[in-house]
C-alpha positions as a printed Julia matrix, in Angstrom:
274×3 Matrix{Float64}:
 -37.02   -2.26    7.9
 -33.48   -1.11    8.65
 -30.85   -0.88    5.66
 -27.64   -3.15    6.29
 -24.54   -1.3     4.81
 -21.2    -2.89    3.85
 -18.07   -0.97    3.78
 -15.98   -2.48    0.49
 -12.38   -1.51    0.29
  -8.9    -2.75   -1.41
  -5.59   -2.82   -0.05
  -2.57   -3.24   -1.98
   0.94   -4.13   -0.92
   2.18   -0.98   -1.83
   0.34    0.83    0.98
   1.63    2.37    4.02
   0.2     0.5     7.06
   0.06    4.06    9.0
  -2.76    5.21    6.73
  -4.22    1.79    6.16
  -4.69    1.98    9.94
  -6.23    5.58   10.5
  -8.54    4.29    7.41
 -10.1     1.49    9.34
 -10.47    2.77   12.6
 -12.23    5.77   10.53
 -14.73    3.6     9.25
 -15.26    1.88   12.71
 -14.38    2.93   15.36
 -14.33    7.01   15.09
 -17.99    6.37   13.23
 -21.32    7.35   14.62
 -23.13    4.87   13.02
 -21.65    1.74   13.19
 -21.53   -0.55    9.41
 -23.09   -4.19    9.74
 -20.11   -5.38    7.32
 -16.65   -4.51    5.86
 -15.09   -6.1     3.21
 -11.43   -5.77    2.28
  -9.89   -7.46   -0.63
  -6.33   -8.06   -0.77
  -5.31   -7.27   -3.86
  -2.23   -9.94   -4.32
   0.03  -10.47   -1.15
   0.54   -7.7     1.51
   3.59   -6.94    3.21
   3.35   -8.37    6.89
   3.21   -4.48    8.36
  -0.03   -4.69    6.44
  -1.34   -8.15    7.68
  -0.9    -7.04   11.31
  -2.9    -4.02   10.91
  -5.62   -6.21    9.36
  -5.6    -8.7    12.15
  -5.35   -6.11   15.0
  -7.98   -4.16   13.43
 -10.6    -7.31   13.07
  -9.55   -8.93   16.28
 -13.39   -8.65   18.44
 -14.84   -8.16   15.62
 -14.81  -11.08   13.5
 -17.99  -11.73   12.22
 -18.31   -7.63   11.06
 -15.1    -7.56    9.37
 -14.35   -9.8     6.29
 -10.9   -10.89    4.75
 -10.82  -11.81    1.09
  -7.34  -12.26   -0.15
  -6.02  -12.83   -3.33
  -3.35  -14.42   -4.84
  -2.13  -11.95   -7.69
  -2.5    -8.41   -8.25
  -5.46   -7.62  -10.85
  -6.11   -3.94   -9.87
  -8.1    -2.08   -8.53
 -11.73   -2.85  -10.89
 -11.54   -6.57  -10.37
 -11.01   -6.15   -6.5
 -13.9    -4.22   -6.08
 -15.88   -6.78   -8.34
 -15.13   -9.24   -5.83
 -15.74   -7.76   -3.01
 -18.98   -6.2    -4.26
 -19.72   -9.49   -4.77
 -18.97  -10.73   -1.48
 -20.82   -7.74    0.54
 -24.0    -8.66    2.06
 -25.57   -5.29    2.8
 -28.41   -3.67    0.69
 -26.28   -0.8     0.55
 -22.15   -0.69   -0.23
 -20.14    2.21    0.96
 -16.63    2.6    -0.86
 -13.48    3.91    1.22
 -10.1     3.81   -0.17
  -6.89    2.48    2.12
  -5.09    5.71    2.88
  -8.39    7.97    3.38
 -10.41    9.39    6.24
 -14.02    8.8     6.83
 -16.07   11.96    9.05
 -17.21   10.6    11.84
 -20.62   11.27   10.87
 -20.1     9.72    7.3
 -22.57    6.46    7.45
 -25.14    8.26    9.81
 -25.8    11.17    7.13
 -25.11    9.24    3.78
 -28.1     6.7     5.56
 -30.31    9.36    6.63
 -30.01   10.47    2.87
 -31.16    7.76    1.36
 -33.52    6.69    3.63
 -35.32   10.06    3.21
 -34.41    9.46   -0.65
 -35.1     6.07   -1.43
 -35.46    6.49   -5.42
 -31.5     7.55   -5.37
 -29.48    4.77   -6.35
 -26.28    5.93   -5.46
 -24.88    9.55   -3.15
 -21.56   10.62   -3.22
 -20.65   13.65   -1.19
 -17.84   16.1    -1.74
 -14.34   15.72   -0.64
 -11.53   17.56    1.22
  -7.82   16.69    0.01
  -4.85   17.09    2.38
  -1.47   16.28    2.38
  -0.16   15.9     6.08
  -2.64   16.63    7.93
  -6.5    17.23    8.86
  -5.92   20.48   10.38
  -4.18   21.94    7.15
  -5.98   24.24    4.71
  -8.2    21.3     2.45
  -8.63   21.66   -1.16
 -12.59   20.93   -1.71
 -13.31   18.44   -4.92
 -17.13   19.6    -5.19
 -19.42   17.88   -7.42
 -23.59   19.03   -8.34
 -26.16   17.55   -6.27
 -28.89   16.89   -8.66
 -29.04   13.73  -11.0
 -29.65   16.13  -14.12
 -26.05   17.99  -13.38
 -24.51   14.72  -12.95
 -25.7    13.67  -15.92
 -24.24   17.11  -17.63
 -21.21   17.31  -15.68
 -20.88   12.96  -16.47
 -20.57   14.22  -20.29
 -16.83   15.76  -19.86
 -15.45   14.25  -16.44
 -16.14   12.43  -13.28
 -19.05   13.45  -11.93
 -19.01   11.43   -8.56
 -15.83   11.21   -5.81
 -15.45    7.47   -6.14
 -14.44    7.27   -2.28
 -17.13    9.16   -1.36
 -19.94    7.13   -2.61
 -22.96    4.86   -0.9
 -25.0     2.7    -4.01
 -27.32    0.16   -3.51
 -25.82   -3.08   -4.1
 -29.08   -4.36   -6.47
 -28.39   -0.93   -8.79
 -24.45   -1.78   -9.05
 -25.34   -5.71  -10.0
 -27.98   -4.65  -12.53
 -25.8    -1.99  -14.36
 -23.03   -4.97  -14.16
 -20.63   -4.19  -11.92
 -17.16   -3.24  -11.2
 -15.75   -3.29  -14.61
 -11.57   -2.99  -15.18
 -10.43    0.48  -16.87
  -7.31    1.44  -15.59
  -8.04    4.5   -13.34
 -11.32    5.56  -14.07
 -13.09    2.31  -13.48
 -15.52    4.4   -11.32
 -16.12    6.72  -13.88
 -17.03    3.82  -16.31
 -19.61    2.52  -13.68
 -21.11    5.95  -13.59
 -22.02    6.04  -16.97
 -22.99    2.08  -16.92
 -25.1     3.69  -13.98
 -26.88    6.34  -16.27
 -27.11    4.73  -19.28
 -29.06    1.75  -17.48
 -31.58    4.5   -16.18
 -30.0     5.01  -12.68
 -30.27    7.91  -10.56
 -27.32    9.69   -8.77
 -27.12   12.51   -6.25
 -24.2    14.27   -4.13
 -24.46   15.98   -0.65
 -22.68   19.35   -0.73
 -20.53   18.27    2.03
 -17.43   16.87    2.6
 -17.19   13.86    4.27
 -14.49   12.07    2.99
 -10.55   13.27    3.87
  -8.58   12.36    1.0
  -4.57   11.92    0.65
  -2.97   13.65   -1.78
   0.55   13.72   -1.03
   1.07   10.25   -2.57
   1.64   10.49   -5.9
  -1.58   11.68   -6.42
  -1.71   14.42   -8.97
   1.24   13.17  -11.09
  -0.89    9.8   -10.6
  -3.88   11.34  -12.89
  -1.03   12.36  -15.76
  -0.21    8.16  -16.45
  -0.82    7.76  -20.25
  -3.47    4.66  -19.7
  -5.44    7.36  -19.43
  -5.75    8.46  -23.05
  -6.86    4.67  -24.11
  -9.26    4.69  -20.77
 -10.37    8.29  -22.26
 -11.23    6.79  -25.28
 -13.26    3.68  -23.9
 -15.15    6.0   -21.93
 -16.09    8.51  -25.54
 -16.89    5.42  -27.45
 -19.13    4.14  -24.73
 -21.06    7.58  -24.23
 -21.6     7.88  -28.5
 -22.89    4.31  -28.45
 -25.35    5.44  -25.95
 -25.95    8.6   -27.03
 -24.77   10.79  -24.2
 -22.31   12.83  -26.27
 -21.57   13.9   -29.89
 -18.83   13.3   -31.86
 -17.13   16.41  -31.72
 -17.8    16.54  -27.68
 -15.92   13.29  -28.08
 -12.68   14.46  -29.64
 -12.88   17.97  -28.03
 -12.91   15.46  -24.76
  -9.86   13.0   -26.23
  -8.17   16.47  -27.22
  -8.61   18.17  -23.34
  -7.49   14.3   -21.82
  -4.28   14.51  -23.95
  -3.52   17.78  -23.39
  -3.58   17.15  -19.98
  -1.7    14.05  -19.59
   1.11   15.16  -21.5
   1.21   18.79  -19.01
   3.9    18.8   -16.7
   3.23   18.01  -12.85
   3.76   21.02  -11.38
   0.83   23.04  -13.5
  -1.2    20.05  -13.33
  -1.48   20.88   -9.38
  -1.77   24.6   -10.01
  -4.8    23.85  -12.59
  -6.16   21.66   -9.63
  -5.4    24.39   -7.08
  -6.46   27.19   -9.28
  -9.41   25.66  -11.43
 -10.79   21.73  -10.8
 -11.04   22.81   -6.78
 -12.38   25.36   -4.5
């Protein structure tokens, strides 16, 4: 029987309609396999450069594309609860509002699990640009094998959030989206492989992501630290970690926060990318 897949993304007011545009015609039109669904939450109300591209975009295709808006902001971990929620498919893709799906995204990330059908959840890797897709791409790889996940999961994201395809009945029984400033995907994750879940990346980048937003000065915001230490106390409780790979962890995290933009980008450049 054919997998349904739902494409669940948030959009903000705060976004630039230019990239929320290339984003959805990425995930539709430009793809090779079409999705049977895609959710967008509207997370609090958009500007009306935002609502237009949202109409335009599900104009001819209204019973594919679905519209849940909301009336405050509540970030990013409660909009994708409720649009997880809300997606019908037996699997859920994630895309993000200013990135770029390959064309052949869907068609390969189904093939995968299809030929993989214990896997609960593949991410792939991911190319970051600034300007444009013809630039020189900094490549955010991550291990293939649940086992590395599991080892890499231990010390820092082991899964490209945008990246990802999960079956919807794995997210619902690990319990969902849950709200951690910033690293809410990180936190589902370890809900993921603490509740016996298994998780695999394709060594391929299929996801374009923009980085010349804000982006690395973005991962330096001091809710980090308290997310940091959410994320430790969760991982002793279950096991995953010791207590001094906890504080070495909460040691690294502050270190880093409180390092000044411009080597945070060279330690990307240099040493968290190809």
């Amino acid at each position: 029987m054919k997998n349904k897949f739902s494409v669940l993304m948030s959009v903000y007011k705060n976004d630039s309609p230019v990239f929320l545009k290339a984003a959805l015609e990425s995930i539709y039109e430009e793809q090779t396999k079409k999705p049977d669904e895609i959710v967008v939450v509207f997370d609090g109300p958009l500007t009306e450069e935002l609502l237009e591209v949202l109409e335009q975009f599900r104009s001819g295709k209204e019973n594919i594309v679905k519209y849940y808006p909301q009336e405050t902001n509540k970030g990013l971990g409660e909009a994708l609860r409720i649009g997880s929620e809300k997606c019908t498919g037996d699997y859920i893709f994630r895309m993000d509002s200013d990135d770029i799906s390959d064309p052949q995204r869907f068609e390969k990330q189904i093939a995968y699990v299809a030929e993989h059908p214990d896997v609960d959840v593949v991410g792939t890797d991911i190319a970051e640009f600034n300007t444009s897709l013809t630039e020189n791409m900094r490549i955010r790889a991550c291990p293939a094998k649940h086992d590395d996940i599991v080892k890499m999961g231990k010390h820092r994201n082991p899964m490209n959030h945008v990246s990802v395809c999960m079956k919807k009945s794995a997210l619902e029984q690990c319990g969902g989206y849950r709200t951690l400033l910033l690293l809410e995907d990180y936190y589902l994750w370890l809900n993921m492989i603490a509740s016996g879940k298994k998780l695999a990346n394709m060594n391929e980048s299929l996801v374009y992501v923009r980085v010349g937003n804000g982006f690395d000065s973005k991962r330096g915001a001091k809710e980090r630290i308290t997310g940091w230490r959410v994320l430790q106390d969760f991982m002793l409780e279950h096991g995953m970690i010791t207590k001094l790979e906890a504080e070495m962890n909460m040691l690294y995290i502050r270190s880093f926060v409180n390092t000044p933009t411009t080597i945070k980008k060279l330690l990307y450049e240099k040493m968290l990318r190809k």
